[in-house]
N, C-alpha and C positions, 0 to 999 in steps of 0.2 A: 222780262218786264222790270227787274230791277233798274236795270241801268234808264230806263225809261223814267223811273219816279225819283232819282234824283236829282234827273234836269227838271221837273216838271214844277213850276210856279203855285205850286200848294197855297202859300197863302193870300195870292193875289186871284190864284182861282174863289178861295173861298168869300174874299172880299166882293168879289164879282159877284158869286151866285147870290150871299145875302142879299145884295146891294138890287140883284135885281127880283129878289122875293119880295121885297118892300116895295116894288115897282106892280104887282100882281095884282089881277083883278079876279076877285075872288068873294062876293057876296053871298054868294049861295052856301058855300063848305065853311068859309072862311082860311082856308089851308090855303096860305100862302105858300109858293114857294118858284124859287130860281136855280136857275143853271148859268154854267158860264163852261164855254166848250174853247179850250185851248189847242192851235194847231198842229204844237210841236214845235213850233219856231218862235213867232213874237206876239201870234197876234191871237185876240181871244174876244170871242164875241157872246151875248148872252142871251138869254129867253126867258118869257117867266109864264105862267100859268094862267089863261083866259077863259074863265068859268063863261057858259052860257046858260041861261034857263033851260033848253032844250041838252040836256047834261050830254049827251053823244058827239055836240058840237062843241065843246070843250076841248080846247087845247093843252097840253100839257109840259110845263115848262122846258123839257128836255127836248120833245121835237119840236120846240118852237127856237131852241138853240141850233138845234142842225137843220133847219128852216135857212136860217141867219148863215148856220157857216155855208152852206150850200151857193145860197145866194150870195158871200162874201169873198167864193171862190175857192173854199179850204180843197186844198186837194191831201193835205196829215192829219189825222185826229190824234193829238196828241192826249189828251186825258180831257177828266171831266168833273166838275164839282157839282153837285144838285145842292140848294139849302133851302128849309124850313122853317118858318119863322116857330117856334113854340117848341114843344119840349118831345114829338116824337122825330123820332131819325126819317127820314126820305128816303126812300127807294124809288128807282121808277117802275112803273108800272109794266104789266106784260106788251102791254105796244107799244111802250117806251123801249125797252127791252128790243124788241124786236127787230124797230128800227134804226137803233143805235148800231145793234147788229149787222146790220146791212153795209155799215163806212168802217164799221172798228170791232169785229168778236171780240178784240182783246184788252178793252179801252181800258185804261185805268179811271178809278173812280174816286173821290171824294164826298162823303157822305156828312154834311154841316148841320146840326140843329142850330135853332136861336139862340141858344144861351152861347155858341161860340164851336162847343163838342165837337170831336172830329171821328171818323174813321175812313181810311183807306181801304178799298178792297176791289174791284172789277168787275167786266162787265159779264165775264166767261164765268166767276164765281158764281154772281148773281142768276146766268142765265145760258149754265152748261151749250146744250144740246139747240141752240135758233133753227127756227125754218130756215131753209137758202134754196137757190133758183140760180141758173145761169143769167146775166144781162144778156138780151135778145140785141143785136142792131148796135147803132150808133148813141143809144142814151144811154148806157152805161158809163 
């Protein structure tokens, strides 16, 4: 994973995720936050966090990033920045977690609060042991 986080756009990912935490709709919690999921190559796309009254129907900015890269076509998942606007760190979530799991176990991570802060760490740290499943058929 080393060699992985030296090519990896660190501060243009974080610029992303901010950029697209400020974009978040988020009434209820007020916890904003964005993602921005880099392919590996050039291209990087973002998500941010869609609170709804009924809270189970609440999106949550990380799979709403690989929502994007899916439909963008990523076939690398090169690393991943989450940010938060305010002063606690972001993690995603256990279904976040989960399904990050599914395209990347190994992803590298970038963890932004508001004030700028940074830490690196991944997706395997965060989330040892994921469920897995064989893909059945041709949607894999």
């Amino acid at each position: 994973m080393a060699e992985v986080q030296r090519a990896v756009p660190w501060d243009r990912l974080a610029e992303e995720a901010l950029a697209a935490a400020h974009q978040a709709y988020a009434p209820y919690s007020g916890y904003r936050v964005g993602a921005a999921m880099w392919d590996g190559e050039s291209r990087i796309v973002r998500g941010c966090n869609v609170e709804n009254a009924s809270y189970g129907a609440t999106l949550c900015a990380e799979r709403a990033a690989v929502g994007a890269a899916v439909a963008a076509g990523f076939t690398g998942w090169g690393a991943m920045a989450v940010a938060a606007l305010g002063d606690a760190w972001p993690r995603p979530c256990g279904i976040c977690r989960q399904v990050l799991a599914e395209f990347a176990p190994e992803l590298p991570l970038l963890l932004v609060r508001g004030d700028g802060e940074r830490i690196v760490t991944s997706l395997v740290e965060l989330f040892p042991s994921p469920f897995t499943l064989k893909p059945k058929g041709d949607n894999a």
